[in-house]
N, C-alpha and C positions, 0 to 999 in steps of 0.2 A: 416573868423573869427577865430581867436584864443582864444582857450580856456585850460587855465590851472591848476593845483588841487591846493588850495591855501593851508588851513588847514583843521583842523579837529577838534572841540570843546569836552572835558570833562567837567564833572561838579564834584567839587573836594571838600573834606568835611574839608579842612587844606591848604590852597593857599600856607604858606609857608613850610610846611611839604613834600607838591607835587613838589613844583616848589625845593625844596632842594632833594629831592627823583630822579626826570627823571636829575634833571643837573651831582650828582652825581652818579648815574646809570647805565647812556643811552646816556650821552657825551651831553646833551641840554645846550643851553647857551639861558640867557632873553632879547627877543627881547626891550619887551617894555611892562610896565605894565598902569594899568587904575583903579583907586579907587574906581572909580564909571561910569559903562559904561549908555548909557541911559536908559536901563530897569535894573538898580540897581545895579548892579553887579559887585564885583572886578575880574579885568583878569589880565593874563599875557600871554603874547604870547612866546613861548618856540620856539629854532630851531635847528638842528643840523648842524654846520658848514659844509657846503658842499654841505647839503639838501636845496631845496627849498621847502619842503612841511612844515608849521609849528604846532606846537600844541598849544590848546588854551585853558587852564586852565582856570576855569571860580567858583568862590565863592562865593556864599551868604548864610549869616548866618541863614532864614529861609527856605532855601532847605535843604532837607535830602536829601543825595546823596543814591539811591537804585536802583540796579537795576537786573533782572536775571541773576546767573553765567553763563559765560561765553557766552556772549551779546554780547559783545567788548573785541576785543583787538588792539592793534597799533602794527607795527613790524620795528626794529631795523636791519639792517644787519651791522656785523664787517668784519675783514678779518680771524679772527682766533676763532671761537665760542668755541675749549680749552680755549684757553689763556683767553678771555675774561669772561671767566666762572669765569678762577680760581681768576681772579680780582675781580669780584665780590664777591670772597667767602672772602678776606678779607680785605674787606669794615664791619667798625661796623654798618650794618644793618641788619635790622630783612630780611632774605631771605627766597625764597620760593620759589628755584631751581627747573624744571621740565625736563627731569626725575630727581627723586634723587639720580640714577645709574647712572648719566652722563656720567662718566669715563668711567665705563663697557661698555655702551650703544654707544659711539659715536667711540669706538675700531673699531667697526663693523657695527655701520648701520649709517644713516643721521643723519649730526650733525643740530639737533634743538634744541633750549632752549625756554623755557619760563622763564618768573620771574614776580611777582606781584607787584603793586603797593600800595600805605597805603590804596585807596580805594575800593583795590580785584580789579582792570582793570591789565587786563596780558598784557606781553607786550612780543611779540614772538621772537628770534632772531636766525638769519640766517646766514649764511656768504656770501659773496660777489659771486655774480657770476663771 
């Protein structure tokens, strides 16, 4: 039997705020979206070119998206966690770079970042092994 990870579902309080947020972000392109899936719900399926695991953005207008900090997160690896830092910093979005000493911090120890999403879902990024 084979078995392989397909995606992974969030529930998002802005469909097109999210889905414009991870495309320009996190490098996601949209698979294919749904107005209305069977139990109500507008989705989009997000992927990153190269990945096969996809993400699944998931909206409806009487869920309130809530959940405990730091519950979830999804993670990204690039090749270069500098360089792609500094592309993020200027992108006109609101950021929430983790550490905020990047710079200092990844001189001398493991390069790890976080960054947020408009729902508070962090998203971790690594670089390539």
């Amino acid at each position: 039997m084979n078995i392989t990870f397909d995606h992974t579902r969030i529930r998002v309080s802005d469909l097109e705020k999210s889905i414009d947020w991870y495309c320009r972000t996190c490098g996601f392109e949209v698979l294919k979206r749904t107005d209305k899936s069977p139990s109500g719900n507008q989705l989009a399926h997000l992927q990153i070119p190269g990945s096969a695991h996809k993400l699944e953005l998931t909206y409806s207008p009487d869920f309130e998206v809530k959940f405990p900090e730091d519950l979830v997160h999804t993670c990204i690896r690039v090749d270069d966690v500098v360089v792609y830092c500094e592309e993020l910093e200027k992108m006109d979005l609101e950021m929430d770079l983790w550490p905020s000493n990047w710079r200092e911090k990844f001189a001398e120890g493991k390069k790890m970042a976080f960054i947020t999403d408009p729902d508070g879902y962090e998203v971790e990024i690594l670089e390539h092994e």
